[in-house]
C-alpha positions in Angstrom: 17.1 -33.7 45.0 13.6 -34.7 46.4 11.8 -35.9 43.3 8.3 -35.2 45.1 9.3 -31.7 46.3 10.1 -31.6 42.4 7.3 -32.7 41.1 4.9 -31.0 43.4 6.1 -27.9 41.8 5.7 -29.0 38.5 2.4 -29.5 39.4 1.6 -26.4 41.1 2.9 -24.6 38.1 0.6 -26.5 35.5 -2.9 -25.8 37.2 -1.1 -22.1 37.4 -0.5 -21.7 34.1 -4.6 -23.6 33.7 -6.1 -21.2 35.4 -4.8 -17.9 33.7 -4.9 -19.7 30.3 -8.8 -20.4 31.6 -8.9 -16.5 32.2 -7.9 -15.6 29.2 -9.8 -17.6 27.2 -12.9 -15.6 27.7 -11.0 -12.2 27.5 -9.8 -13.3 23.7 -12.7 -14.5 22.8 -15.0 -11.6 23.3 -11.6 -9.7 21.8 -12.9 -11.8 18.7 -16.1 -11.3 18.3 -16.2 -7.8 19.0 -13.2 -7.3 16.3 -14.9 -9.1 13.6 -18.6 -7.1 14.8 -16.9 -4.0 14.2 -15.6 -5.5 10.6 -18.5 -6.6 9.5 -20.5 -3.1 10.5 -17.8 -1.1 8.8 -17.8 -3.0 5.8 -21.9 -3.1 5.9 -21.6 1.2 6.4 -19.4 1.0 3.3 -21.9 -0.9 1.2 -24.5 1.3 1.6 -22.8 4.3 1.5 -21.5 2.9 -1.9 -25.5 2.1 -2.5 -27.1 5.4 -1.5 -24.3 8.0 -3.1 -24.4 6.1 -6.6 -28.0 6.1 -6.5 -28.0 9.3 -5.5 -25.7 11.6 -7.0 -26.3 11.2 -10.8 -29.2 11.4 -13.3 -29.9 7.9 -14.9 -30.6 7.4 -18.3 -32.1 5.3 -20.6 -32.4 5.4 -24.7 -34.1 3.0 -26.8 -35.0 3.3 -30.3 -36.4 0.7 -33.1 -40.3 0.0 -34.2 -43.4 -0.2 -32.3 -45.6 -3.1 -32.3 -47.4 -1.1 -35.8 -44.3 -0.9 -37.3 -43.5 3.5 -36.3 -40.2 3.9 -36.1 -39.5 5.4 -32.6 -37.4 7.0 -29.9 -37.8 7.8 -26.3 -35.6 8.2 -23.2 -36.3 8.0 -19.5 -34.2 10.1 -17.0 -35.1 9.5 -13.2 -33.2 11.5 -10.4 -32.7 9.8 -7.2 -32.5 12.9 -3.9 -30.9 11.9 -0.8 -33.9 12.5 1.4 -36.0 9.7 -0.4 -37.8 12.0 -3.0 -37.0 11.3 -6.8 -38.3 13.0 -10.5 -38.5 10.6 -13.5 -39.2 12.1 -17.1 -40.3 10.4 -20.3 -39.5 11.8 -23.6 -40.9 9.9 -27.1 -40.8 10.8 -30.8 -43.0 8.2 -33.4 -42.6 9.1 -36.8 -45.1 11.1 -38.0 -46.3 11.7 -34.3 -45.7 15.2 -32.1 -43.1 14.4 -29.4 -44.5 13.7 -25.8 -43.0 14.2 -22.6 -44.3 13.2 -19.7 -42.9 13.2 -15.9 -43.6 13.2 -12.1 -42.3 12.7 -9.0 -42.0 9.7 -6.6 -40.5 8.7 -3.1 -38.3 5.9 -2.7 -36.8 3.6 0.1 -35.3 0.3 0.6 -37.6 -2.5 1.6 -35.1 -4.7 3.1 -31.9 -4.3 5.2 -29.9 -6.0 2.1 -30.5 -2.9 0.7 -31.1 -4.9 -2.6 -34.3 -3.9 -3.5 -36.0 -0.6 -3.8 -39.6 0.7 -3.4 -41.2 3.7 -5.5 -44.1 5.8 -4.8 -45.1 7.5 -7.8 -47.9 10.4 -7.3 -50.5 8.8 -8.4 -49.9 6.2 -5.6 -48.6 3.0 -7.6 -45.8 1.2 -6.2 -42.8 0.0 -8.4 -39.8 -2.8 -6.7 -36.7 -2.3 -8.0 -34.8 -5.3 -7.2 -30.9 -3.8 -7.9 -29.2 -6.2 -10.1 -26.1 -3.9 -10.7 -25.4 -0.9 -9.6 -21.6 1.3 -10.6 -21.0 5.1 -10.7 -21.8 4.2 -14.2 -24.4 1.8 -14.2 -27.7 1.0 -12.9 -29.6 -1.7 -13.6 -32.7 -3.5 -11.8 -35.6 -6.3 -12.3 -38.6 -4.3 -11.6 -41.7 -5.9 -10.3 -45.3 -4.3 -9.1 -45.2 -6.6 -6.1 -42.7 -6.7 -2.9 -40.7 -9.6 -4.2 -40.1 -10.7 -0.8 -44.0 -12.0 0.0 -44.5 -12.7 -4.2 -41.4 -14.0 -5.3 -42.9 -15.0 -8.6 -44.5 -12.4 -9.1 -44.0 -11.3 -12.9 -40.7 -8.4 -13.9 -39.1 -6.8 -16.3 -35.6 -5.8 -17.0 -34.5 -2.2 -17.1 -30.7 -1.1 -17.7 -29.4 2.8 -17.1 -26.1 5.0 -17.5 -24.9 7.7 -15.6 -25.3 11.3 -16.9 -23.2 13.7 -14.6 -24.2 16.2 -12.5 
């Protein structure tokens, strides 16, 4: 046997089997990337889907009774309706010993400031802004740090914490 001749086609094969592993290379690669793309957008459509129809598709309440800074006993509970095509209702209801109840309400539009979709901007008619920044948010739970500043350009800015549970539709 010719050791050379041998050899040679050793060789040959090698920068062969070089060349279409350098061709595919490229071809997997981009195979990669596009597979995790398409992951990461699925699982990103999920999230907000999960975002927008839990916000959406209950009332929210919120009950709180005890004493006043006078000492009047009390009771009130907020309700606030999130729609679909970023319009909303919010109503107030509050009873103080010894006082007529009051009820109060409006309207507002709403929209996420950022594309986290972790904080929320209201429009309330008499054109005040509210940030809800979501802290937690279930089919049966809402709750949010809310803030009258955009929390991205005034991180600091001063909030308060609000917590409310799903009535059905």
């Amino acid at each position: 046997m010719d050791y050379n001749t041998h050899d040679s086609t050793i060789n040959h094969n090698r920068t062969a089997m070089t060349a279409k592993k350098l061709l595919l290379l490229p071809l997997v690669s981009i195979i990669s990337v596009l597979a995790f793309t398409s992951c990461d957008d699925d699982d990103y459509d999920d999230y907000l889907s999960n975002i927008t129809y839990n916000l959406t598709s209950r009332t929210w309440a919120n009950e709180q009774n005890g004493y006043d800074e006078f000492g009047r006993e009390y009771y009130t509970a907020q309700y606030v309706d999130f729609y679909g095509d970023g319009t909303g209702e919010w109503e107030t209801y509050t009873e103080i010993y010894g006082y007529r109840p009051q009820q109060t309400g409006g309207y507002f539009t709403w929209d996420f400031t950022d594309r986290s979709y972790s904080v929320l901007v209201l429009e309330f008619d008499n054109n005040s802004l509210e940030y809800w920044m979501i802290d937690d948010i279930t089919p049966d739970y809402f709750s949010s740090f809310v803030s009258p500043d955009d929390p991205y350009y005034f991180p600091n800015t001063p909030n308060y914490f609000q917590e409310f549970w799903a009535v059905r539709n």
